[in-house]
N, C-alpha and C positions, 0 to 999 in steps of 0.2 A: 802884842802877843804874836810869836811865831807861829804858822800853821804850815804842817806838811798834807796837805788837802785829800788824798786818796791815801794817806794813812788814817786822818780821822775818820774820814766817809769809810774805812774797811770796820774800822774799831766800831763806829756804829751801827751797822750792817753788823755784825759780829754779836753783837748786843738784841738782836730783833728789832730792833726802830726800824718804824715804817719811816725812812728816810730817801731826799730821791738826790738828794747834793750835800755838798757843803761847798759853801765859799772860803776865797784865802785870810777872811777877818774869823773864822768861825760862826759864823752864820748856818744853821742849818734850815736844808729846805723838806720840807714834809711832804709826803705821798699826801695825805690829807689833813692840810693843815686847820682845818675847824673842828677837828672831831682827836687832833694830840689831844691825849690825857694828861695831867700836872706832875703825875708818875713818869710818863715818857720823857716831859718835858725835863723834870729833877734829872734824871737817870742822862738826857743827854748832857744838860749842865754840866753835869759833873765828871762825865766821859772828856768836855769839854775842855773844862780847868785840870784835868790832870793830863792831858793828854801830852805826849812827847815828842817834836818834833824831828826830830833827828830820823837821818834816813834809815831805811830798813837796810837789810843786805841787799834784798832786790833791787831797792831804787840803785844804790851800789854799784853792784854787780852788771845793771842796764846800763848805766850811769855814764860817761865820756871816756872814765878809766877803767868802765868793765870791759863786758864781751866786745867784739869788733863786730860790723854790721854783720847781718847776714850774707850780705855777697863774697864779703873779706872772707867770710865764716866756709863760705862756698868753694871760694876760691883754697884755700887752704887745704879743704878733704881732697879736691881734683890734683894741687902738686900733691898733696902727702902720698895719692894714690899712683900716678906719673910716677914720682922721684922715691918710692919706698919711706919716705919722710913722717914724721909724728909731728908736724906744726900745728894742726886742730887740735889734738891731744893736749898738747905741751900750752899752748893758749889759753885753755879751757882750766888746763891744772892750776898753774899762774893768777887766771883770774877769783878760782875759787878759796885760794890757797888767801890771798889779799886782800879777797869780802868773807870770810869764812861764815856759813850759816850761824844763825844763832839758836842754841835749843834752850829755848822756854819750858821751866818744869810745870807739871800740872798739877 
């Protein structure tokens, strides 16, 4: 089983589970783990077995092929402002145009 770890850990966090990790087998670790209920317990199971590995946009967007570091990030606003230039702009367009957000209906 695949696990993307700070997607499950948000997914259950997102749920109320008094959770304080998860490992890369999906293992989860409990704020207090002698007093999990069979409810929180089902309720993680099963956040568990459906969960979806695949990366979010964020991870994406972070990702090797997203944004450029902060200094790259830095260095770009200083020429764009130098040389009249839109490279942060046109970078930031680029990256988000290629992880595009995803809207989740409610």
């Amino acid at each position: 089983m695949s696990i993307n770890v700070i997607k499950l850990h948000n997914e259950l966090v997102a749920e109320g589970l008094p959770i304080v990790g998860v490992s890369d087998n999906g293992e989860v670790s409990w704020l207090d783990a002698e007093n999990v209920t069979s409810a929180e317990l089902a309720e993680a199971l099963a956040i568990v077995a459906a969960h979806d590995p695949s990366p979010t946009y964020i991870d994406l967007r972070t990702g090797p092929d997203g944004y450029a570091s902060a200094g790259t990030q830095l260095g770009m606003k200083y020429d764009d402002k130098i040389n009249g230039t839109t490279l942060w702009v046109d970078h930031i367009v680029a990256v988000k145009a290629k992880f595009p957000k995803i809207q989740i209906a409610e």
